[in-house]
Backbone as ProteinMPNN parsed JSONL, in Angstrom:
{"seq_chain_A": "XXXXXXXXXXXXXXXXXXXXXXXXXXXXXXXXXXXXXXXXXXXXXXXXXXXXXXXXXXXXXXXXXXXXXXXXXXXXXXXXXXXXXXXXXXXXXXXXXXXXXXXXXXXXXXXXXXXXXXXXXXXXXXX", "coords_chain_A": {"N_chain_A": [[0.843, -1.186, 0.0], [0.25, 1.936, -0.918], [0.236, 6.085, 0.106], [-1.126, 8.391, -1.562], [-0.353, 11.623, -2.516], [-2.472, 14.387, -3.589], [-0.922, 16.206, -4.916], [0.306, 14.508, -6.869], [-1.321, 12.955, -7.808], [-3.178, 14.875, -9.331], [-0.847, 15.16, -11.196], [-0.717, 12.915, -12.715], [-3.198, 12.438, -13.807], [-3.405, 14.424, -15.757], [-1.903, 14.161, -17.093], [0.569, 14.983, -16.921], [4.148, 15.235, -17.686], [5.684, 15.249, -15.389], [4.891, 13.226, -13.862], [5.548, 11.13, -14.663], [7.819, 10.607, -13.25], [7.047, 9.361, -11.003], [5.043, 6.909, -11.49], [6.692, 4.548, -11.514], [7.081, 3.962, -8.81], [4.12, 3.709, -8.23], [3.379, 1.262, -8.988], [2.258, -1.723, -9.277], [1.144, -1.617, -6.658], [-1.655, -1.168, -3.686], [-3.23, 1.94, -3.914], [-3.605, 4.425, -1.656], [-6.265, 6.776, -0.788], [-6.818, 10.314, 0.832], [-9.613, 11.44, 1.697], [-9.686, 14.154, 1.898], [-7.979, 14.518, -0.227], [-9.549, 14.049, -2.212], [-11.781, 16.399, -1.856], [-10.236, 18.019, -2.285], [-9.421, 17.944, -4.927], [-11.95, 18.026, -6.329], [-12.686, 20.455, -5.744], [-10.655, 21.639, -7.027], [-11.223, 21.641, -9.898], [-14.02, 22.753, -9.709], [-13.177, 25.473, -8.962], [-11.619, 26.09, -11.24], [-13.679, 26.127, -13.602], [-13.891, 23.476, -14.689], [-16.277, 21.639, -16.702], [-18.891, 19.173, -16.687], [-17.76, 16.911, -18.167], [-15.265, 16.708, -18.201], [-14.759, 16.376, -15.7], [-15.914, 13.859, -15.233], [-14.453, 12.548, -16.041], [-12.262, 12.96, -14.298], [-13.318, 11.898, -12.301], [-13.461, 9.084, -13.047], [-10.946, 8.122, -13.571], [-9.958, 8.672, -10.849], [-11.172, 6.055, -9.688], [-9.483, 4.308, -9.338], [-7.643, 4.484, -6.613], [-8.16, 3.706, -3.548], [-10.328, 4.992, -1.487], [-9.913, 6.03, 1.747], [-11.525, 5.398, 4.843], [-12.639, 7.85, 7.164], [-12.045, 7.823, 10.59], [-12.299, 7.438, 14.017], [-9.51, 7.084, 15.227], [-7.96, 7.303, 13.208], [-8.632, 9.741, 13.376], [-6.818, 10.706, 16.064], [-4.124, 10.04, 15.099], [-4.347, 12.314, 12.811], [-3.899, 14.672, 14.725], [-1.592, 13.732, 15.604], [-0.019, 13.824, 13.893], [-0.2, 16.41, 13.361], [0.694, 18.063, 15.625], [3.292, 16.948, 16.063], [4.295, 17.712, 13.554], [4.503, 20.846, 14.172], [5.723, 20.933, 17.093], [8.272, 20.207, 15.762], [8.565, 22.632, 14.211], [7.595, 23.156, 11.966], [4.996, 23.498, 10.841], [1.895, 22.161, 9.69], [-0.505, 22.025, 7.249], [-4.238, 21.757, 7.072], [-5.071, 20.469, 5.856], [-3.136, 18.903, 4.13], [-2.318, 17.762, 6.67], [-3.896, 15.244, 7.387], [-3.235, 13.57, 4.956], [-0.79, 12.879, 5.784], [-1.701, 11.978, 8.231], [-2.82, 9.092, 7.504], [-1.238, 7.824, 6.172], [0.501, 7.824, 8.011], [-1.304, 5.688, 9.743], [-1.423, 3.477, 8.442], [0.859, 2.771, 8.112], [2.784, 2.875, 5.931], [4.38, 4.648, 2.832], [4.045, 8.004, 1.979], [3.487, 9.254, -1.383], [4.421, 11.932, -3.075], [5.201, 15.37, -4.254], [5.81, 17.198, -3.104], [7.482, 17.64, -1.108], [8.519, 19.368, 0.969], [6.284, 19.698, 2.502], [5.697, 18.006, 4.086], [7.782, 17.621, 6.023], [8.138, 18.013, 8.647], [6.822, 15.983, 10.238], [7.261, 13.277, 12.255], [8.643, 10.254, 11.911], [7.291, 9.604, 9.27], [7.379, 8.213, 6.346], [8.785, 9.124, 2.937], [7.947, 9.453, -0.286]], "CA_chain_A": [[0.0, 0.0, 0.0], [1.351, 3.725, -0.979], [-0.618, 7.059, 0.25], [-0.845, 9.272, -2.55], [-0.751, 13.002, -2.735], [-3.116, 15.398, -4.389], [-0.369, 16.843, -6.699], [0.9, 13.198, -7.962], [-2.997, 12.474, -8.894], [-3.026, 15.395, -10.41], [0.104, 14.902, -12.529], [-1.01, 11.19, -13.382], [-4.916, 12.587, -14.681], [-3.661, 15.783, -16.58], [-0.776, 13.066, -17.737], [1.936, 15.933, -16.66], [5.377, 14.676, -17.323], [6.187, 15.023, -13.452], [4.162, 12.385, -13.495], [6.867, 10.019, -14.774], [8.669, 10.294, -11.671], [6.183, 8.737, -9.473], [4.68, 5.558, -12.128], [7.796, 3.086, -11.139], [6.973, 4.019, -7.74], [3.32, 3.342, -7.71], [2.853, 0.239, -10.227], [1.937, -3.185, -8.343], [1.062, -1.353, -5.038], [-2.953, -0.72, -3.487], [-3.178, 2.864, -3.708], [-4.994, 5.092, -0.602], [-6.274, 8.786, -0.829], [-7.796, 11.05, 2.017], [-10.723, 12.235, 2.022], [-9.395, 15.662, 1.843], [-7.421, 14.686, -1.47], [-10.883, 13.778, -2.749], [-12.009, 16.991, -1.984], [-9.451, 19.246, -3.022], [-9.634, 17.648, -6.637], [-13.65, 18.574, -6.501], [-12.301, 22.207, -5.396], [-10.065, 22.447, -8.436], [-12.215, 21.464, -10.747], [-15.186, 23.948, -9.635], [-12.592, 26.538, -9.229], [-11.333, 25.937, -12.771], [-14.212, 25.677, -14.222], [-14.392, 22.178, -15.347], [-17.641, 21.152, -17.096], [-19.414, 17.733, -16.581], [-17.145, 15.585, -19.182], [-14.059, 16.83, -17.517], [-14.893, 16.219, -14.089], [-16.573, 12.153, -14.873], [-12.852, 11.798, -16.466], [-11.589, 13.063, -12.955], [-13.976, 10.642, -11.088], [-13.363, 7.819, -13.209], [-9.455, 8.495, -12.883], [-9.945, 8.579, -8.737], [-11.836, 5.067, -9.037], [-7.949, 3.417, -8.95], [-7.311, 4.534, -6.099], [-8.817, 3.355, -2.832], [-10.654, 6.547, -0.586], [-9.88, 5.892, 3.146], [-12.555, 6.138, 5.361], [-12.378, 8.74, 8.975], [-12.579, 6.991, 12.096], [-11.943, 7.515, 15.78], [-8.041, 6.39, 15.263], [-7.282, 8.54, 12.266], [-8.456, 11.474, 14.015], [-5.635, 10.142, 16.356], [-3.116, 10.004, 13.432], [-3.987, 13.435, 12.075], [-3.894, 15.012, 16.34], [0.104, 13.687, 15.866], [0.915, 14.604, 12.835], [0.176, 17.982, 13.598], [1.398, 17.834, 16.882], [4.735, 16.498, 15.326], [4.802, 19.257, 12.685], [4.285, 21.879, 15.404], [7.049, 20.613, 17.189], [9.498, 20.403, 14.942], [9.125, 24.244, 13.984], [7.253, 23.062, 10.992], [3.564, 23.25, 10.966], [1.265, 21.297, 8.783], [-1.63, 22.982, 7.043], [-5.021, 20.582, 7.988], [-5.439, 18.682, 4.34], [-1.805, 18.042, 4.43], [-2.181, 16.672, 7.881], [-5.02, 14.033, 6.733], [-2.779, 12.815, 4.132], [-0.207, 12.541, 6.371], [-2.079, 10.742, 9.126], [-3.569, 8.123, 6.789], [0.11, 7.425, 6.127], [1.194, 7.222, 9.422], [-1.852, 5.0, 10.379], [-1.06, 2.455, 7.858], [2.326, 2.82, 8.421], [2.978, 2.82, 4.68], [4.865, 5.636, 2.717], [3.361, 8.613, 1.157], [3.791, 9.774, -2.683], [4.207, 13.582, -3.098], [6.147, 16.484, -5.073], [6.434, 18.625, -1.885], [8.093, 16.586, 0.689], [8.412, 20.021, 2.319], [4.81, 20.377, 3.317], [6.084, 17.077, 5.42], [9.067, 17.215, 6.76], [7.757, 18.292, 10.131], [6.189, 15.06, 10.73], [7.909, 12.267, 12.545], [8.059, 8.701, 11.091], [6.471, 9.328, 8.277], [8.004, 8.41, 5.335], [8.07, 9.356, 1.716], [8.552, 8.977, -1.619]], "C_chain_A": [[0.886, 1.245, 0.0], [-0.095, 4.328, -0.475], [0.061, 8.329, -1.118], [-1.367, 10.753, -2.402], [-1.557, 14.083, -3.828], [-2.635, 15.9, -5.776], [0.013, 15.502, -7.396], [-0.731, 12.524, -8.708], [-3.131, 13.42, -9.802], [-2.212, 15.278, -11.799], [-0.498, 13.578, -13.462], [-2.539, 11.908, -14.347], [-4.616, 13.567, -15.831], [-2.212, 15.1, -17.57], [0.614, 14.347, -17.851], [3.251, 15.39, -16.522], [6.088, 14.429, -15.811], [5.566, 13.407, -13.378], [4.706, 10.62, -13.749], [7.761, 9.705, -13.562], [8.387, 9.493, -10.907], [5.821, 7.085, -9.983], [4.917, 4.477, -11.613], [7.442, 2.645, -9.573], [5.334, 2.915, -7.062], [2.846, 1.598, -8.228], [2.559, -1.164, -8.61], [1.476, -2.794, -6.591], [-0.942, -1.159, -5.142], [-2.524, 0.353, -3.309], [-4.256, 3.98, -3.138], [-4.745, 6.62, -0.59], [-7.097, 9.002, 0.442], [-8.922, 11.845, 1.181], [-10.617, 13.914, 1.31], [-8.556, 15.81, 0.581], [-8.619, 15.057, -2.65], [-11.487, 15.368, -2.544], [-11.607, 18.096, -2.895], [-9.569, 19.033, -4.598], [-10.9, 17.971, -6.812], [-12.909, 20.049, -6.586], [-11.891, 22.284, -6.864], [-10.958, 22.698, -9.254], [-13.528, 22.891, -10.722], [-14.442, 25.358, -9.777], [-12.286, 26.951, -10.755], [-12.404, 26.165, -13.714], [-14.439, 24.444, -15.308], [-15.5, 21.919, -15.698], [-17.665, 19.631, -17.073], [-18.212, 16.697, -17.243], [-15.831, 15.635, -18.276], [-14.023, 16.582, -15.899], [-15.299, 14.457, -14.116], [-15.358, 12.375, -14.715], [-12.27, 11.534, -15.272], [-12.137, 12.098, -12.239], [-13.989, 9.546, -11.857], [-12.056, 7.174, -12.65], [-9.273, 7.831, -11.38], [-10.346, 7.118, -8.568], [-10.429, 3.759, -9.063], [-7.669, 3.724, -7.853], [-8.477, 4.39, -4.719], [-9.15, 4.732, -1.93], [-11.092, 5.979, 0.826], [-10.774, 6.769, 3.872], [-12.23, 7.244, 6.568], [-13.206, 7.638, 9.607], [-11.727, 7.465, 13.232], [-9.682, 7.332, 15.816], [-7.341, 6.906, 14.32], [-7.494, 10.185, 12.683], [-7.113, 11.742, 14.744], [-4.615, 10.48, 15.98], [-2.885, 11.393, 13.648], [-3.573, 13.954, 13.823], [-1.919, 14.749, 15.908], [0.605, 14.277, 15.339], [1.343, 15.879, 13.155], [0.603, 18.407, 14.458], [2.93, 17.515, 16.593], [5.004, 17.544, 14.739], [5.491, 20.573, 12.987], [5.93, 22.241, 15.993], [8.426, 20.663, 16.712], [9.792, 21.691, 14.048], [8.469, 24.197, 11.878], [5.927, 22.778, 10.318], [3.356, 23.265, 9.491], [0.02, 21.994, 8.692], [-2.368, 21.518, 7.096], [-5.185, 19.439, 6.919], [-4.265, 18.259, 4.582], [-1.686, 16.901, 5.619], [-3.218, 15.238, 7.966], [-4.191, 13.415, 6.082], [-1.622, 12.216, 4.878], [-0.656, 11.31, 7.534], [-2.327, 9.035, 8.857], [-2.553, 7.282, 6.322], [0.715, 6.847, 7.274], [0.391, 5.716, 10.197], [-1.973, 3.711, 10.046], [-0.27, 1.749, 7.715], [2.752, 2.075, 7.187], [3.684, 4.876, 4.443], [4.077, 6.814, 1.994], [4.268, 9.54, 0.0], [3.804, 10.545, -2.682], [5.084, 13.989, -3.818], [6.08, 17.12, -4.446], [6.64, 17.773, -1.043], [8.337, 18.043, 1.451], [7.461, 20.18, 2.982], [4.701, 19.107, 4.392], [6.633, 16.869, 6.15], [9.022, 17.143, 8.151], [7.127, 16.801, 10.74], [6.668, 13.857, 10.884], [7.407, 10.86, 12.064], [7.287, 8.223, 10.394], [7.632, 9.056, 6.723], [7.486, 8.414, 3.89], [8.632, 9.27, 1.061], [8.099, 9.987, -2.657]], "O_chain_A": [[1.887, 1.502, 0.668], [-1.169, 3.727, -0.485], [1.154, 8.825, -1.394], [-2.548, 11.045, -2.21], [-0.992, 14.447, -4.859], [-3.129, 16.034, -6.895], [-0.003, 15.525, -8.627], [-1.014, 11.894, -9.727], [-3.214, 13.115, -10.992], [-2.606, 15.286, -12.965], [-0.62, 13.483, -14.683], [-2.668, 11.709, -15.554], [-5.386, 13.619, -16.79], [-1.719, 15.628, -18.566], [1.412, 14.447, -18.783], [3.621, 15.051, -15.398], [6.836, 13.546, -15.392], [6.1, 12.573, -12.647], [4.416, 9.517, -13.286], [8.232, 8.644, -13.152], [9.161, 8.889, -10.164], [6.125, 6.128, -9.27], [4.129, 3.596, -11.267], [7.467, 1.498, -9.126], [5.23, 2.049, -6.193], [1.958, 0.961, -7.661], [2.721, -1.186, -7.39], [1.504, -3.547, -5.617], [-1.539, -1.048, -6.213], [-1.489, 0.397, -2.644], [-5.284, 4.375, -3.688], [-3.766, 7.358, -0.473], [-7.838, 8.183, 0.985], [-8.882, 12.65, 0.25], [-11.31, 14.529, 0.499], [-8.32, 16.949, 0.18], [-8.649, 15.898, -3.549], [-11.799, 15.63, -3.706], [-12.167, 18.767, -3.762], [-9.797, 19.965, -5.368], [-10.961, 18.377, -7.972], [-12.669, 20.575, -7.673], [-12.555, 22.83, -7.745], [-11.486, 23.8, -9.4], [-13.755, 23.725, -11.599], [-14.883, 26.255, -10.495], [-12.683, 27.98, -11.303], [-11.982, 26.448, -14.835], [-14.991, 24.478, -16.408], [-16.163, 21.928, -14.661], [-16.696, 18.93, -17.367], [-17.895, 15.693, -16.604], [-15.432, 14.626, -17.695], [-13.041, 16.698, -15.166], [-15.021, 13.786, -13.123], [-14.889, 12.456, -13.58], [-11.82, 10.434, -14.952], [-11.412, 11.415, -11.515], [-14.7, 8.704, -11.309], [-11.893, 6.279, -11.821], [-8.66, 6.843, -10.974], [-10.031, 6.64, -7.478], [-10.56, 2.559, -8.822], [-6.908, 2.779, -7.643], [-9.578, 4.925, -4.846], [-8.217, 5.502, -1.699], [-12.22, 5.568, 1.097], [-10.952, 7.987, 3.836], [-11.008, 7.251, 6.713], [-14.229, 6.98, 9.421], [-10.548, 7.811, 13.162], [-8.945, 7.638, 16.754], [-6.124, 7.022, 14.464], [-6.911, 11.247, 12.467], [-6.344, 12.632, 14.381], [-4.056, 11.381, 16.604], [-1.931, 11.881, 14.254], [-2.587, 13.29, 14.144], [-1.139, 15.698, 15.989], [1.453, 15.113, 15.652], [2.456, 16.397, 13.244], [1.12, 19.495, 14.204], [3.701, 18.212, 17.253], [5.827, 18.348, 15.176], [6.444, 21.17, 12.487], [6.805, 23.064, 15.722], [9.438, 21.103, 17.257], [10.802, 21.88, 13.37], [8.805, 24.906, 10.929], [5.784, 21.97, 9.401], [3.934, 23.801, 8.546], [-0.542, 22.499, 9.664], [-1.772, 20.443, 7.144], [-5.34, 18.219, 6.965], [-4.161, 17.23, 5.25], [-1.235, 15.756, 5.619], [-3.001, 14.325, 8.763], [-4.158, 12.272, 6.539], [-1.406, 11.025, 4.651], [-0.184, 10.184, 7.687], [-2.132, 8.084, 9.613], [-2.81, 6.109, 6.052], [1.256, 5.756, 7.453], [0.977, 4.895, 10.903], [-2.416, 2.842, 10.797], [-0.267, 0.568, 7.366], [3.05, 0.882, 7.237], [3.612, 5.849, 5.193], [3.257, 6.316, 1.222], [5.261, 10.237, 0.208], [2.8, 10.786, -2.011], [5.919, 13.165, -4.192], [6.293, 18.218, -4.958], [5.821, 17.244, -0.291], [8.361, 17.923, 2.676], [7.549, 20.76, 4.064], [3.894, 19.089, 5.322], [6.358, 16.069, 7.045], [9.716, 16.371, 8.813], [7.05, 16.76, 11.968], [6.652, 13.134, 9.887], [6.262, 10.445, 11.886], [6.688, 7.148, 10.429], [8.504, 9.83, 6.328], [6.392, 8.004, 3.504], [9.828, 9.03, 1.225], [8.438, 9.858, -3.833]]}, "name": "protein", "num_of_chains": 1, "seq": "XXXXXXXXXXXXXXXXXXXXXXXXXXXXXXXXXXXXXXXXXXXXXXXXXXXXXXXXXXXXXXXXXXXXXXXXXXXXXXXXXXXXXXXXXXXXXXXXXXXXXXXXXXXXXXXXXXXXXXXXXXXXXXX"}
């Protein structure tokens, strides 16, 4: 299992060469999104103005990747992360810290193109 970040779904759907980077990484693995990834890709989209065709594409896209539910024990999770972040002089904005938790709670690595919006967060690792 990998946790995947917002911008590497993006790269993979809009087929953005960045998006080569990550492929080798994700191939043969189950791949888990937050909640809050799931959102933010709605956000773009409305922000953008995406119309209907362009938005299934996006929700067909998303149906590879598994969407982790919230529970009592990921609240948990995210509570550290950011607590960790904090700590380390490196606070975590709150979607970040979802993606992070969901990582930590699986104790699997998470996919991204900003490893700085993580660094603050102990024993998480990434790719």
């Amino acid at each position: 299992m990998l946790v995947v970040d917002t911008d590497v779904i993006s790269y993979l759907f809009k087929q953005d060469t960045r998006a080569d980077l990550y492929k080798p990484h994700l191939q043969g693995h189950l791949l888990l999104i937050s909640p809050m990834t799931r959102a933010e890709l709605e956000a773009w989209a409305l922000e953008h103005s995406w119309g209907q065709t362009r938005r299934e594409a996006m929700r067909v896209h998303l149906k590879q990747f598994m969407l982790v539910p919230f529970d009592e024990a990921l609240c948990v999770k995210w509570a550290e992360a950011t607590d960790s972040a904090r700590r380390h002089g490196r606070p975590i904005n709150s979607s970040d810290a979802w993606v992070a938790a969901i990582a930590l709670y699986y104790g699997v690595a998470l996919v991204t193109h900003n490893k700085s919006d993580y660094l603050g967060v102990a024993n998480l690792k990434l790719v």
